[in-house]
N, C-alpha and C positions, 0 to 999 in steps of 0.2 A: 124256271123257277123265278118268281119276283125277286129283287135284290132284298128286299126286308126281309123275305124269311130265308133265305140263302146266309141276312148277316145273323139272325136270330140264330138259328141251325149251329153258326160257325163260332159264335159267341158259347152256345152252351155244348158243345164239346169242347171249346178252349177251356172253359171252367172246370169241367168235367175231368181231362187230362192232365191241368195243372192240379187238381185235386187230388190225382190218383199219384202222382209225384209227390207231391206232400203227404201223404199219406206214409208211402213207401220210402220216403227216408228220412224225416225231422224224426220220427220214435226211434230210428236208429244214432242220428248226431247227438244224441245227451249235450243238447242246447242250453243254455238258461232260458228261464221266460221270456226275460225280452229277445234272448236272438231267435226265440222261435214263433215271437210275436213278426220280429222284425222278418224272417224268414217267411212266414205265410201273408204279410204285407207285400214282399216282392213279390208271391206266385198270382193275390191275386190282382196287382197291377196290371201284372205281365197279360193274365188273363183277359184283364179287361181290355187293355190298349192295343193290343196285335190286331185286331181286325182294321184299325186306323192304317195300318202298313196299306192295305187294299184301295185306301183314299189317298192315294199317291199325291196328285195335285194341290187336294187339301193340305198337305203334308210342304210344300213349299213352304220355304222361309219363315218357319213353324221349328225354334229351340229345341224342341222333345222330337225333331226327327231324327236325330240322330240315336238318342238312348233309346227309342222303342225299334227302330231297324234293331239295334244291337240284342233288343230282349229278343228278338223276333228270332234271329239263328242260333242266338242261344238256347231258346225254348227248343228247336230243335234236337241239338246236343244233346241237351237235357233228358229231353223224353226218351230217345233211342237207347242214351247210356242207363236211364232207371230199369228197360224194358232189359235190356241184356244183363244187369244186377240180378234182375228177378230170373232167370230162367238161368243162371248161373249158381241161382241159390235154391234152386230149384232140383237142378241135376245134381248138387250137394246131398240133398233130404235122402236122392239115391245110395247114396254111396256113405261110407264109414265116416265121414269128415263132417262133423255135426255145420250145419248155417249158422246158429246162433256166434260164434268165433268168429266169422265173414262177416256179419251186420255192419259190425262201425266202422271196421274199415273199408269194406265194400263204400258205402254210404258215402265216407268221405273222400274216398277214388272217383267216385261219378262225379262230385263239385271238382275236384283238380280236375279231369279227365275234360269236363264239361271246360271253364278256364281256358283252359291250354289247348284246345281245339278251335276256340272260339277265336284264342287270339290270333293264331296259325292260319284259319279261314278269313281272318280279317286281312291280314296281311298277304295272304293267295290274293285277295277280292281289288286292295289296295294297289297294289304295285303295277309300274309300267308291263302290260300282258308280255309274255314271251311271242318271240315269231314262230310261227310254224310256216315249215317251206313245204308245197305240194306241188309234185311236176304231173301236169294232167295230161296223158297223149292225144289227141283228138285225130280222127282217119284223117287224111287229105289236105292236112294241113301247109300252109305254103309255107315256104322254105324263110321268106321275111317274117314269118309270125313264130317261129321257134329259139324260144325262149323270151318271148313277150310277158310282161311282171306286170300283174294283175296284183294289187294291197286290198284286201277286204277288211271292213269295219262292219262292224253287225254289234246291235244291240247296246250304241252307248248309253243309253238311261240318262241323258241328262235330265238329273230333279234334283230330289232332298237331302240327297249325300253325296250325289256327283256335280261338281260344280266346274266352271270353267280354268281353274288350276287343273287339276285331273284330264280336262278332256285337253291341254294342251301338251300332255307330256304323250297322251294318246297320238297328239295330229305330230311332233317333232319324233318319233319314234316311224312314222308311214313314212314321215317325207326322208327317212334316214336309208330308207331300203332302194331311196331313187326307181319308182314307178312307171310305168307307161299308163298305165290308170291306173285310179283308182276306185272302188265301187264299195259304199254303204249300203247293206242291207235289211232297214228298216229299224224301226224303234230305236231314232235317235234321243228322243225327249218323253221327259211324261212330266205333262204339264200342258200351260196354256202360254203362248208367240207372249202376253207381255212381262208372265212371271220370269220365262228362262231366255226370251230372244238374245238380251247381251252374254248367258255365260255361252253361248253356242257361237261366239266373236272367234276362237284360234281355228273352227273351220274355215276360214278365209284364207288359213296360214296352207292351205293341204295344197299339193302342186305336183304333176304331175303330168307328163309330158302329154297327155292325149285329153287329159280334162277329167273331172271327178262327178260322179254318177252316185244318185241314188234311188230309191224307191221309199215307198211306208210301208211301215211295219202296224201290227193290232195297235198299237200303245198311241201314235199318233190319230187316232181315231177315237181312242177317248177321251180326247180334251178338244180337238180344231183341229183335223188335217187338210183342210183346205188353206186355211193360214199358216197353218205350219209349212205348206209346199212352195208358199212366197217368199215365208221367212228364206228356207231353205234355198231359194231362187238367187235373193237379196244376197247372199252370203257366195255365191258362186259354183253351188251346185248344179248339175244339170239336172230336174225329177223328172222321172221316166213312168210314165202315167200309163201304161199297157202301148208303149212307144217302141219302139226302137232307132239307133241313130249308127249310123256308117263310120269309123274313125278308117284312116289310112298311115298306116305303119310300114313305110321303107319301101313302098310303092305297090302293097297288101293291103286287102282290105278285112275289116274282123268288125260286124254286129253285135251294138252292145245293146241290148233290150232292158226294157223292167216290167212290172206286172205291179198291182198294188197289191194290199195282204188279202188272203182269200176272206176275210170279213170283211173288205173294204164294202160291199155294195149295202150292208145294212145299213149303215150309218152317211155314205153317199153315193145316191143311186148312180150317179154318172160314173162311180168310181169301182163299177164290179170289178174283181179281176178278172184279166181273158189275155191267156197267154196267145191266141189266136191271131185277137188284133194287134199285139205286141207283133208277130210275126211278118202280119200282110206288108207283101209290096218288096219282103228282103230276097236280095240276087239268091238261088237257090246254091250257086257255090260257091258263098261267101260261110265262114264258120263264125258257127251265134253263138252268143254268150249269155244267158238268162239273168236280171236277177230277181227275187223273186224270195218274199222276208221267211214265207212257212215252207220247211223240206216238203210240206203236203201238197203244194204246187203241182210236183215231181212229173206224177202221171198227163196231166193236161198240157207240161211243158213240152213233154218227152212227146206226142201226139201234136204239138207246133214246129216241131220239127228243130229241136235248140240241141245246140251239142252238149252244153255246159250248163248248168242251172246253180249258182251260190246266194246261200241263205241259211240263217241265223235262225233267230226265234227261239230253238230250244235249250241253251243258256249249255248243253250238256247235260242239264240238270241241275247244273251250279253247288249244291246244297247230296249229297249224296244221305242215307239212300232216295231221296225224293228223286233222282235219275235213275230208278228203277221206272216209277210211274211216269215219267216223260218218257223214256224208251218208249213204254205203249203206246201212247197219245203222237206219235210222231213215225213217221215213215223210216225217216233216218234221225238221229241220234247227234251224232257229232262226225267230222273227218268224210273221206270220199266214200263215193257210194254208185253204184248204176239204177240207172231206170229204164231197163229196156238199152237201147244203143247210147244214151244220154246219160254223161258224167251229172253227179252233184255232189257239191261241196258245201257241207254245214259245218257253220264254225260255231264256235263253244261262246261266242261271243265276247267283246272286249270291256264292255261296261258290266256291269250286272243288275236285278232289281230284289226289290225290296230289304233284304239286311245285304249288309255291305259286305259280304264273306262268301268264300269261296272252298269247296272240298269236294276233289273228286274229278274235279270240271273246270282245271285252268283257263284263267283268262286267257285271249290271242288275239293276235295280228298275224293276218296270214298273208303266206306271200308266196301267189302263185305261178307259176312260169307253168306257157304252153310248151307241150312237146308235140311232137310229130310222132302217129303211131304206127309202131312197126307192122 
């Protein structure tokens, strides 16, 4: 679908839904006129300006990105909480317990409920991500690579809300788990090398005994992912462009690979993914480590012959229930998983996009140590 009529489409159900919200609770809040002028002035701002969320770039160092991120997960709330009001008031009409007694306060539960959800996702979305530890057993593993500490970052979003304060308390939180690598898994920026080049300055701070690894994710492919892979270079990354490279650990050797995002070749043809070429040329019993931004990789990894594949992309779903509809769209979801004999690890991601809030789908820093399996 052309993007015009995709934003047309997505404009007139934004109106449409925020309508149907106004609707179904301003006749219940016994407003005065102004708070119910003032009231449908907010629905249809919100209406209007949410689609801007989807112009991320444009949204750079642009004032109102942060109050329309904020209408953006609210609207969320909002809607969900109106939809279960109504089918609450619904199964009332059933039973002895008249609805019209539930209207205003019903009404006014969904504005707190909405509130206090929001601020709660705000502050999940905000805060330094928890760790999560995952001990992966891999067969044949050599006995110097057991319990080797693998730190993944997936998904920082640096743009219009994530700024280089945030992604420093990110890099002083990896370097605190003391690493043997560590590996970013795609969509670190959204934006363009001269809007955010400096807030992506405390990656320089990341350290790590064997060196820090990353790949791209969709997101740098909508602004410059070709400039973004210098920035990335300049900064002390290693990018792993369907590559892989040998580290030696305690006189063991362990393949650390990358793949670019499975869009990559639209946008550059030299950039298809191919988990295949990532592969060629590595000793056959040395153990690989994939990474690789969409869990959808999985099966083409798993057939490269990789033991381990970590990757991001699906946020969890960040925003719950919209992690119902990512479930679908995604192989794997969140946490470990198999593909055939091949581990994968998707993490919930440590930044987040579009509204700055989090439910359902904590943030993280994960921190993996190989085992050796029984």
């Amino acid at each position: 679908m052309p993007r015009s009529r995709f934003v047309l489409r997505l404009r007139f159900w934004l109106v449409l839904l925020h309508a149907y919200i106004g609707w179904r609770l301003l006749s219940d809040l016994d407003l005065s006129l102004p708070g119910t002028a003032l009231a449908w002035g907010y629905l249809a701002l919100s209406a209007l300006t949410l689609p801007w969320v989807l112009r991320v770039s444009w949204l750079n160092g642009r004032w109102f990105a942060w109050p329309i991120s904020l209408m953006t997960g609210a609207f969320s709330f909002l809607l969900v909480l109106t939809l279960a009001r109504d089918l609450l008031l619904l199964v009332l009409v059933l039973t002895p317990q008249s609805p019209e007694a539930w209207r205003p306060a019903s009404a006014w539960g969904v504005l707190a409920a909405t509130l206090g959800l929001s601020l709660y996702a705000l502050w999940q979305a905000r805060r330094v991500p928890r760790v999560v530890e995952v001990s992966v057993p891999l067969a044949g593993l050599p006995p110097a690579l057991v319990g080797l500490r693998i730190v993944q970052l997936s998904d920082l979003h640096v743009g219009p809300t994530i700024k280089q304060r945030q992604l420093a308390r990110y890099v002083a939180r990896a370097n605190a788990l003391a690493p043997d690598l560590v590996a970013i898994t795609g969509d670190l920026t959204d934006g363009r090398v001269e809007e955010l080049g400096p807030e992506l300055a405390p990656l320089r701070e990341l350290a790590a005994r064997h060196g820090v690894f990353c790949v791209t994710g969709n997101h740098e492919y909508y602004s410059e992912a070709e400039a973004w892979t210098r920035a990335f270079e300049q900064l002390g990354l290693e990018v792993l462009i369907n590559a892989a490279t040998l580290i030696t650990h305690d006189g063991a050797q362990l393949a650390v690979a990358g793949i670019t995002d499975l869009t990559a070749g639209h946008y550059v043809a030299a950039h298809r993914s191919d988990p295949e070429r990532a592969a060629a040329g590595l000793p056959e019993a040395v153990p690989r480590v994939l990474l690789a931004h969409q869990p959808n990789s999985a099966p083409a990894a798993a057939r490269a012959g990789f033991d381990l594949q970590l990757s991001g992309h699906t946020h969890g779903g960040q925003l719950w229930p919209w992690s119902l509809a990512a479930r679908r769209a995604n192989r794997f979801l969140a946490g470990l998983g198999r593909e055939g004999r091949m581990w994968v690890y998707t993490s919930r991601g440590t930044g987040y996009w579009g509204p700055p809030m989090r439910f359902g789908a904590p943030a993280e820093i994960t921190l993996i140590r190989l085992q050796r399996a029984d």
